[in-house]
C-alpha positions as CSV (number, residue, x, y, z in Angstrom):
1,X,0.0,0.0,0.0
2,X,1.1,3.5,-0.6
3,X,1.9,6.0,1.5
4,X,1.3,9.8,1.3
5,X,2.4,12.0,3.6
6,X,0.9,15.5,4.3
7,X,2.1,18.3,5.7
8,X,0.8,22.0,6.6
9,X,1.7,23.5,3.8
10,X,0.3,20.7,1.6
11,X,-2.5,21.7,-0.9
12,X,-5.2,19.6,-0.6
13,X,-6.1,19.4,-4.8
14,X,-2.7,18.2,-4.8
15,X,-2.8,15.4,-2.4
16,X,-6.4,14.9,-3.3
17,X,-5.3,14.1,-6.7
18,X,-2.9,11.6,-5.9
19,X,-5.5,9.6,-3.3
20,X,-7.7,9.4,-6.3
21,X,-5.4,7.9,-9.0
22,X,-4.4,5.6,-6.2
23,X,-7.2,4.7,-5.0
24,X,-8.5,4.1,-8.9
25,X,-5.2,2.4,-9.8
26,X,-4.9,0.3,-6.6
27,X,-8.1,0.6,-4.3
28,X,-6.4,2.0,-1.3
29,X,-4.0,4.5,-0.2
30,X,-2.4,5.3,3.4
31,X,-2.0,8.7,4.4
32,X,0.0,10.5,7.4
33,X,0.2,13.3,8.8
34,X,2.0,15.1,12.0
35,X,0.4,17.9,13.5
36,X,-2.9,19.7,13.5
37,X,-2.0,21.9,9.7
38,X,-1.2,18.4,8.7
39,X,-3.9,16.8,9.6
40,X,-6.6,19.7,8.4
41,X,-4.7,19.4,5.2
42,X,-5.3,15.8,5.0
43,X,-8.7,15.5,5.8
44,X,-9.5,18.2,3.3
45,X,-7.8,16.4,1.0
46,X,-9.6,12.7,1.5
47,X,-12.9,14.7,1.2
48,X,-12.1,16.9,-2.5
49,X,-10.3,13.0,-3.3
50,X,-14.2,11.2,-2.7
51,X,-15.6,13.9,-5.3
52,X,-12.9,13.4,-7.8
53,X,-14.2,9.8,-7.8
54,X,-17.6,9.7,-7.3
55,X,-18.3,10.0,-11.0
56,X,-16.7,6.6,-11.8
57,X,-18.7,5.0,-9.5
58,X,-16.5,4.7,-6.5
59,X,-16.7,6.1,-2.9
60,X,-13.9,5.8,-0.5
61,X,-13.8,5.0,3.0
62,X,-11.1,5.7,5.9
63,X,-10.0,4.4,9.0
64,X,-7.9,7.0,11.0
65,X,-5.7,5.9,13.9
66,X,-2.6,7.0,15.7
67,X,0.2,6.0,15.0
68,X,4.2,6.0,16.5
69,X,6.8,7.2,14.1
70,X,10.2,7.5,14.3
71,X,11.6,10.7,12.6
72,X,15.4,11.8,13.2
73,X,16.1,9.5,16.4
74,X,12.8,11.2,18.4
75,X,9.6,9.5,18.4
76,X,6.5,11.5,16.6
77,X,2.8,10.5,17.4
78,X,1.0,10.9,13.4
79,X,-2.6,10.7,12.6
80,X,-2.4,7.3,9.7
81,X,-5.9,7.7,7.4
82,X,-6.0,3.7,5.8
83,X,-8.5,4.7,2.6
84,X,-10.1,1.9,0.2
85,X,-12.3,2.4,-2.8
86,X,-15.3,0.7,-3.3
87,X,-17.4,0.4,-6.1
88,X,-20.8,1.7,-5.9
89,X,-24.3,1.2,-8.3
């Protein structure tokens, strides 16, 4: 599974994009982010991605959970999104 990571300064069409060709191509898509900007970013992002595609007769849902990373030697908690497509009639 791929993994997208967002940041504060991400633009959401941008990483909204990229969860839809993903989640098109693949069916799901993973994506982190570390702080509250980061996190606003990315759930703007999940919610322009489920109109992007809607029209091909997909919807998405997402799990979010935290999750422990470890980013040079200190230990960061993230917010992970786990997406999957579905198709719908």
């Amino acid at each position: 599974m791929e993994t997208l990571r967002v940041s504060g300064k991400s633009r959401p069409n941008a990483v909204a994009g990229a969860i839809a060709a993903l989640l098109r191509t693949q069916g799901e898509v993973e994506v982190q982010a570390i702080g509250p900007a980061a996190v606003n970013q990315a759930v703007k992002a999940i919610a322009i991605a489920r109109g992007y595609i809607v029209p091909d007769q997909l919807d998405l849902q997402t799990q979010p959970a935290f999750v422990k990373l470890d980013l040079e030697e200190e230990e960061r908690t993230a917010v992970r999104f786990t997406i999957a497509s579905y198709k719908t009639q």
